[in-house]
N, C-alpha and C positions, 0 to 999 in steps of 0.2 A: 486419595484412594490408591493412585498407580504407584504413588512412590512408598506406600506400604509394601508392594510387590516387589521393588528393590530394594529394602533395606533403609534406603534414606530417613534420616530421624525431619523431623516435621517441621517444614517451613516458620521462622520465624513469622509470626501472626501480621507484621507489616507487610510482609513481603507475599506473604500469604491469600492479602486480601487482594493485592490488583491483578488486571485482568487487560491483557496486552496483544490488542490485532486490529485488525486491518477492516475496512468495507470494501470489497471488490464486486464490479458488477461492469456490464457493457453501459457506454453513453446512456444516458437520459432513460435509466431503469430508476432514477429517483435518491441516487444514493447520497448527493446532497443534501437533501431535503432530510434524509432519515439521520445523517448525521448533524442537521441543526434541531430535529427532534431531541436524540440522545441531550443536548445540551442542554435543550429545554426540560428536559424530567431531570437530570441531572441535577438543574437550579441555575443554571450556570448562566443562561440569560433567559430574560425573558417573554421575548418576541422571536419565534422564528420566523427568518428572513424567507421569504422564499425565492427562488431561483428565477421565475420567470415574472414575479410579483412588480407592484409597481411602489416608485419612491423610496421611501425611509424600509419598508417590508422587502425592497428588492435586493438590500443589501445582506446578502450569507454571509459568515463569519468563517468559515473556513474558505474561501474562493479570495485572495487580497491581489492578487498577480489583474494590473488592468486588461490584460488580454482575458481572465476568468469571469470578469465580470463583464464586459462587452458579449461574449459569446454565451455564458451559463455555460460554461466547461471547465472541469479542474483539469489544472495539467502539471501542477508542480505538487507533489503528497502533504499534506500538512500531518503535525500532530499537533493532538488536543489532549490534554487533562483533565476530570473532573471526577467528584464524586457521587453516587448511587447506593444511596441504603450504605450499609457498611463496609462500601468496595471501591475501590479505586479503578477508574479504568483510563487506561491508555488508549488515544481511538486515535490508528493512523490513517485517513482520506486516503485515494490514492485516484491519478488519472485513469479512468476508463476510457479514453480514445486513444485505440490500440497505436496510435501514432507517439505516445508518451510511455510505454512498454516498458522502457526498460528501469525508467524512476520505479514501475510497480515492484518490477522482478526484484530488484533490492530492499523495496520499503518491508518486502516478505519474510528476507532475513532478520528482520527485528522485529517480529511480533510471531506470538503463541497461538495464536488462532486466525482463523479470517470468519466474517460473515457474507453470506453471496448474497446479495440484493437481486432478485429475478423480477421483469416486469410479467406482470401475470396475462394482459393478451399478448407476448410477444413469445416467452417463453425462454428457455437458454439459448441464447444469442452466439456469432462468433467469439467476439472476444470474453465473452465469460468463458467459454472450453478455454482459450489461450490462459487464464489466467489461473482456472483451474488446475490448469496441470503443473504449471509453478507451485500451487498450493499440492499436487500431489507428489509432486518432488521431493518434497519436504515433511511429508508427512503431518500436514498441519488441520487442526481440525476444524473442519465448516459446521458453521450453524445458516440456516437459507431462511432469506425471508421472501414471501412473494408477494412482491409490491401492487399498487394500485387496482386492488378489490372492487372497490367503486367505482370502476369503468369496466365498460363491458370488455370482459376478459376469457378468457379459454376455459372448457372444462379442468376442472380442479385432478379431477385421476388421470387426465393427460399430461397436466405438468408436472405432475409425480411421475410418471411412464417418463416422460422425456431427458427428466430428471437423472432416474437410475438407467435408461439408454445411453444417454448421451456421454453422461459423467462416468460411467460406470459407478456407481458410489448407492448402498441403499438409503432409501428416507422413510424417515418416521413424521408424524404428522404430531406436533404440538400443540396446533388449533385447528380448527375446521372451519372456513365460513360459512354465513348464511347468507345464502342468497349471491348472486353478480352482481354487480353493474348498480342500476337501478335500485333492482331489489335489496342491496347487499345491507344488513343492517347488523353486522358485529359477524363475532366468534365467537365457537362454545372451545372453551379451553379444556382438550384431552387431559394436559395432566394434572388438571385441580380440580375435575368437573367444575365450572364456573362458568356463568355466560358474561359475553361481553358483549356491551349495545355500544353502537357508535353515534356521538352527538355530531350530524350534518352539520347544525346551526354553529358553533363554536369550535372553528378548528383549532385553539389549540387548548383544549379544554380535555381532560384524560378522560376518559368512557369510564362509566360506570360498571361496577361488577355485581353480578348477583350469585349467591354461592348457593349450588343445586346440588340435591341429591343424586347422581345419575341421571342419565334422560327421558325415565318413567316419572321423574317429579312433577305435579302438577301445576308448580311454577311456571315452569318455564311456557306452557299454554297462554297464560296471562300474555306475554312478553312477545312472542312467537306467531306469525300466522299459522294456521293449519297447513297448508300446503308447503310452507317452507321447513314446518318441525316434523312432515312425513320424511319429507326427503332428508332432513340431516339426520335420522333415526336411522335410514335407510341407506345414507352414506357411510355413517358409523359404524354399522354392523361392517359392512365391507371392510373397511382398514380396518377392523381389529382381527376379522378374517386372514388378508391378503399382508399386510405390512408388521414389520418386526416392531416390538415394543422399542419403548427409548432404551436404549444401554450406555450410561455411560462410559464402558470402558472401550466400545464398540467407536465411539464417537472420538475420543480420542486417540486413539491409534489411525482415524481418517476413512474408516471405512463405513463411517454411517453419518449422516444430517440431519437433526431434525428439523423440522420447517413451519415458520409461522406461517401467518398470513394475517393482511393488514391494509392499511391504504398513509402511507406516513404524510401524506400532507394534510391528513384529518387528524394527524396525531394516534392515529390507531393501532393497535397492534404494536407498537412502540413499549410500552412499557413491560410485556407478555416478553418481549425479545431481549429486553436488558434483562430480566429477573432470566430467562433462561440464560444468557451471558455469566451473569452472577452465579447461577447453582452450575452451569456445565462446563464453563469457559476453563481453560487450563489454569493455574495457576503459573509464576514467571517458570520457564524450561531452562533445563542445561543448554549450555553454547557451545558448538562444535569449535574448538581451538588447539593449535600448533602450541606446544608439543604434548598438550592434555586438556581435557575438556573442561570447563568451565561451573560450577556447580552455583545455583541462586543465593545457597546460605553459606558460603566462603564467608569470611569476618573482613578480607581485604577488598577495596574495590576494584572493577573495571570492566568496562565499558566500550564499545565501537562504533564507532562513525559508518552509518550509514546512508547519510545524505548530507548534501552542501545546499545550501541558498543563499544566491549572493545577493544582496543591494537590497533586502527585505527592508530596509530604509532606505530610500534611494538619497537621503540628503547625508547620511554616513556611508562611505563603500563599504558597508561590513560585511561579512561572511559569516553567517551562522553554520556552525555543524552540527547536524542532527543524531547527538549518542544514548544509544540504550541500551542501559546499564546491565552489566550482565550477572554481577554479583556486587552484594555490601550494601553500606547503608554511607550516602555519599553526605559530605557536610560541604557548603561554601567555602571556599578559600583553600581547600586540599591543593597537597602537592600530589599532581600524578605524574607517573613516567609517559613519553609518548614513545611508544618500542619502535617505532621506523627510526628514530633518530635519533634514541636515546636519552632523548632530555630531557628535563624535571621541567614541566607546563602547571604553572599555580592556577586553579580557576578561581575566579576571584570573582565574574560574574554571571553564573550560568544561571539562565533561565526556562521556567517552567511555559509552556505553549496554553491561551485559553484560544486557540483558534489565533486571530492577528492580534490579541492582546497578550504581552507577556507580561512574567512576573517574574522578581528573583526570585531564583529556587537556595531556598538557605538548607532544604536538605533531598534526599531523592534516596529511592531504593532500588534494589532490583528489580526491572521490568518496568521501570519509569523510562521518559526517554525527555531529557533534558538539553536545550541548546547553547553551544559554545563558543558564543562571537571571539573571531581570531581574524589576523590576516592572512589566510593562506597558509599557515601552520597545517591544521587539520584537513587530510585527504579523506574519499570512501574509500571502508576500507582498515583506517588508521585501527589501532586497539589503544587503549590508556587502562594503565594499572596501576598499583600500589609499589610498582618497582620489577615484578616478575615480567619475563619476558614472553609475555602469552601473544599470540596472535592469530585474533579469530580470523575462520576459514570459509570460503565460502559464498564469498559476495560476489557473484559475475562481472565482467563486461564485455558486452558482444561485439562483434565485428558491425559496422554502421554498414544499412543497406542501400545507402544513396548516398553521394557523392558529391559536393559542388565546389567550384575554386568561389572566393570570395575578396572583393574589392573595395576599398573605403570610398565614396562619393569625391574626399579630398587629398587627390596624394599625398599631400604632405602629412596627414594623422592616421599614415601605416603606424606609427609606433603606438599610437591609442587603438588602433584594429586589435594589434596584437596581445594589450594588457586586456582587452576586452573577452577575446577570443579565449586567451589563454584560463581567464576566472571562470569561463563557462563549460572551457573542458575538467578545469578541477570539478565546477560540481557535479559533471557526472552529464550535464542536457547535451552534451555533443565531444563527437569526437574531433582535435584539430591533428591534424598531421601536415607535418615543414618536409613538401621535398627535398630531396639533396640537389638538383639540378634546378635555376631557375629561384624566382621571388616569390613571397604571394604564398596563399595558407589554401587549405582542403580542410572542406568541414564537413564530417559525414557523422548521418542520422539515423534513426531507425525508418522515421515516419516525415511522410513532406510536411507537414503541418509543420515541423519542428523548425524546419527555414522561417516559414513566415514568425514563430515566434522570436526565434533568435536575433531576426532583424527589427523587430519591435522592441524586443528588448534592450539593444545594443544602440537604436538610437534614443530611446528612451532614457537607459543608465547612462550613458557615454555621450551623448548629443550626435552621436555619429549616425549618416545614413549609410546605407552600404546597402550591397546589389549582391547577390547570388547568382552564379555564374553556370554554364552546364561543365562540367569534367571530361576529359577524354575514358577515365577512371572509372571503374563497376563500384569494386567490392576493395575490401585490404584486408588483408591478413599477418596476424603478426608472426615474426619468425624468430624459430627457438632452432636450440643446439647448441653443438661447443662451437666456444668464439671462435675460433679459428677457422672454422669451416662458416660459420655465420659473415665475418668480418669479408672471407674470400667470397662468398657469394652476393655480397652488399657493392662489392667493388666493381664485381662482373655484370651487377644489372643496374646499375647506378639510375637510370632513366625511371625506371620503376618503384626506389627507396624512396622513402621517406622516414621522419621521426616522431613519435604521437607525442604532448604534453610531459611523459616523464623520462621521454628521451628513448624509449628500446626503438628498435628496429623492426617499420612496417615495410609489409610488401604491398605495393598498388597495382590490382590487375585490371585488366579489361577485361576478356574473357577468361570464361573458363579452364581454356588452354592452356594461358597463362599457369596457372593454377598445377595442370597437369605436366608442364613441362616441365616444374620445379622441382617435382615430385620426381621426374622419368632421371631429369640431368644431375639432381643436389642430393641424390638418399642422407645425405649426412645432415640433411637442415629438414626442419619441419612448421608447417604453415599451420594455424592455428585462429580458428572463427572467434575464441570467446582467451579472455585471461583473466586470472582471479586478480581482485584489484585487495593485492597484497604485496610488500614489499620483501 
């Protein structure tokens, strides 16, 4: 519908039909569980696992990292593939504990939409705003779902107020529940008139629909207690009053939501949200890229790495990178350019994500996102094309907000520290920086939690234990300008340089001062919190 407004002639119908984003929400709003639903309407397994569940049900299909399942926390992004009705959808997970940040803020550049996951007595939480605003960076469109109906939860018009205060952003209401907590027994769906009952008994069993004339039908009485069908007559009337209809074109450009509601470990509301996915969801978008932009229906391919995960088999050291595809229709075995380095990379065995089970992928389209086991070849960041020298723009990385020196338990396997060290700064979970003065590595994070995983994970992959240390070190900033003046000012604070993973020139400060005296003494150098991870 928008790319009738620009001329664009009509997505190839492959390409057309899938549907590529993200679920973002704060910790324990449920968004694992809504994402082993999707998989369950999907087809794609059969048992949702649940998150806090016990035995063979305790196991989630997108959580594989053994720190994710010890805690019921995602912290590395997965993608998933599957299909729904005649659509393909790309669903990338992402960490919601604000301590893994900045794996989300990238997983954002490779997908067309988000869905916010809100728990409904909690409401929008800290790090949903944090995340939010990434998604308003970007102009990306949210569809909201507000999770766990079936516990006693907050009035329904205040998480809408809270909603359009907080976010600034307006909502449109897609279903309406009946009833809280207790009472809660389905949704009447706004935009089909349709009731939907919720089966307590069978959680993963899809609720039944009954298709009502409006809310004067006297169906719905059968179905309805009286006092629950005053009040949803009498909530109705208000939103159609007070809140804007749905618009689609309103919703894509970012400035409007509409919002289910549901309980997804009863499997509720679940399927109301994919079909609105399918009719509202963006189709694949253009990619902002150096020295032009990137169009879905180019006939050439290619594609960008935005994620690394290393040791996803921990009995192979492999390295998957996580590319989604920005244009073309990809075949197995293609030769593509990798533009940092020039060279013809054959994929030969890229694979499609069902959660921890993959498949080769023999073919992939735009707005698929396909993985690329390499050794270290593939950074985030990277582009791959059909030979043109594009390269997409746009993928952050921030300055690490904590700081620690780190020590292997055995001196003698520093040189296993540092091949471990160094795999985990390619994929993006940490920063390493080698001072110039002195032995021994700096590993900085966004979030503490990030220490303890890296040290689980490094004696884990590596056999290695190792110790985190405290820093004399705040913050680092990288520093730009002409070399000349870069080179002289690297020489005159030598105590404070170092070099991150691909080698530029960081500054490590203590205080803030630091910071301002570089500023007062070097006008010719400039310090810098964030750099795009492009070569």
């Amino acid at each position: 519908m928008l790319d009738k407004l620009n001329n664009r002639p009509e997505l190839p119908p492959e390409i057309a039909r899938r549907r590529t984003f993200a679920i973002i929400s704060h910790p324990d709003a449920g968004k694992t569980t809504l994402t082993e639903k999707f998989l369950l309407f999907g087809g794609a397994i059969q048992m949702a696992g649940q998150v806090r569940a016990k035995g063979e049900a305790r196991r989630t299909r997108s959580d594989f990292m053994a720190m994710e399942k010890d805690r019921g926390i995602s912290v590395s992004a997965s993608a998933m593939s599957f299909d729904f009705k005649e659509f393909r959808f790309n669903l990338v997970d992402t960490p919601g504990h604000s301590d893994f940040s900045e794996d989300t803020y990238r997983t954002l550049t490779a997908v067309d939409a988000a869905v916010m996951v809100i728990d409904g007595a909690k409401g929008v939480e800290s790090q949903t705003q944090k995340l939010f605003e990434v998604c308003r960076m970007r102009d990306l469109p949210i569809l909201t779902f507000c999770n766990k109906m079936d516990r006693e939860s907050r009035d329904v018009f205040e998480i809408i107020d809270e909603i359009q205060e907080n976010l600034a952003i307006d909502v449109t209401p897609a279903s309406w529940p009946i009833g809280i907590g207790r009472d809660f027994i389905g949704c009447y769906d706004i935009l089909r008139d349709r009731l939907e009952l919720m089966d307590r008994a069978d959680r993963n069993k899809v609720s039944e629909s009954i298709e009502i004339n409006g809310l004067d039908d006297p169906k719905l009485a059968e179905h309805v207690p009286a006092d629950l069908l005053e009040k949803l007559q009498e909530d109705l009337e208000m939103v159609r009053e007070l809140m804007p209809p749905m618009d689609a074109a309103l919703m894509a450009e970012g400035s409007l939501t509409p919002i289910w509601f549901g309980s997804a470990i009863n499997s509720f509301g679940v399927k109301e949200l994919m079909e609105g996915i399918a009719k509202f969801g963006p189709e694949p978008q253009i990619q902002t890229a150096e020295p032009r932009q990137i169009l879905p229906e180019e006939k050439k391919v290619s594609g960008f790495v935005f994620k690394v995960q290393a040791n996803m088999d921990p009995k192979h050291r492999d390295r998957v990178a996580f590319v989604r595809l920005a244009s073309g229709h990809f075949l197995r075995g293609m030769k593509m350019t990798h533009v940092r380095t020039k060279k013809p990379m054959s994929i030969t065995n890229p694979v499609m994500f069902l959660a921890s089970d993959r498949e080769l992928a023999e073919e992939a389209w735009a707005g698929d996102i396909i993985g690329i086991p390499n050794h270290g070849q593939l950074r985030i960041g990277d582009t791959l094309t059909e030979g043109e020298a594009l390269r997409v723009s746009g993928i952050p990385s921030f300055a690490p907000e904590l700081l620690q020196g780190v020590r292997a338990g055995d001196p003698l396997k520093a040189k296993h520290l540092e091949k471990a060290l160094m795999q985990f700064a390619e994929e993006g979970a940490a920063k390493v920086f080698k001072p110039s003065i002195g032995s021994g590595f700096i590993v900085g994070v966004v979030g503490q939690l990030q220490f303890e995983v890296l040290a689980s994970r490094i004696e884990l992959e590596y056999g290695l234990p190792v110790r985190f240390e405290a820093s004399q070190f705040t913050s680092a900033r990288w520093v730009n300008g002409d070399t000349q003046a870069v080179e002289k000012f690297a020489d005159s604070n030598k105590q404070h340089i170092a070099h991150d993973h691909d080698g530029d020139i960081v500054y490590l400060t203590r205080l803030q001062w630091d910071i301002d005296r570089v500023e007062r003494d070097y006008p010719d150098v400039r310090l810098t919190a964030t750099k795009e991870m492009m070569v």
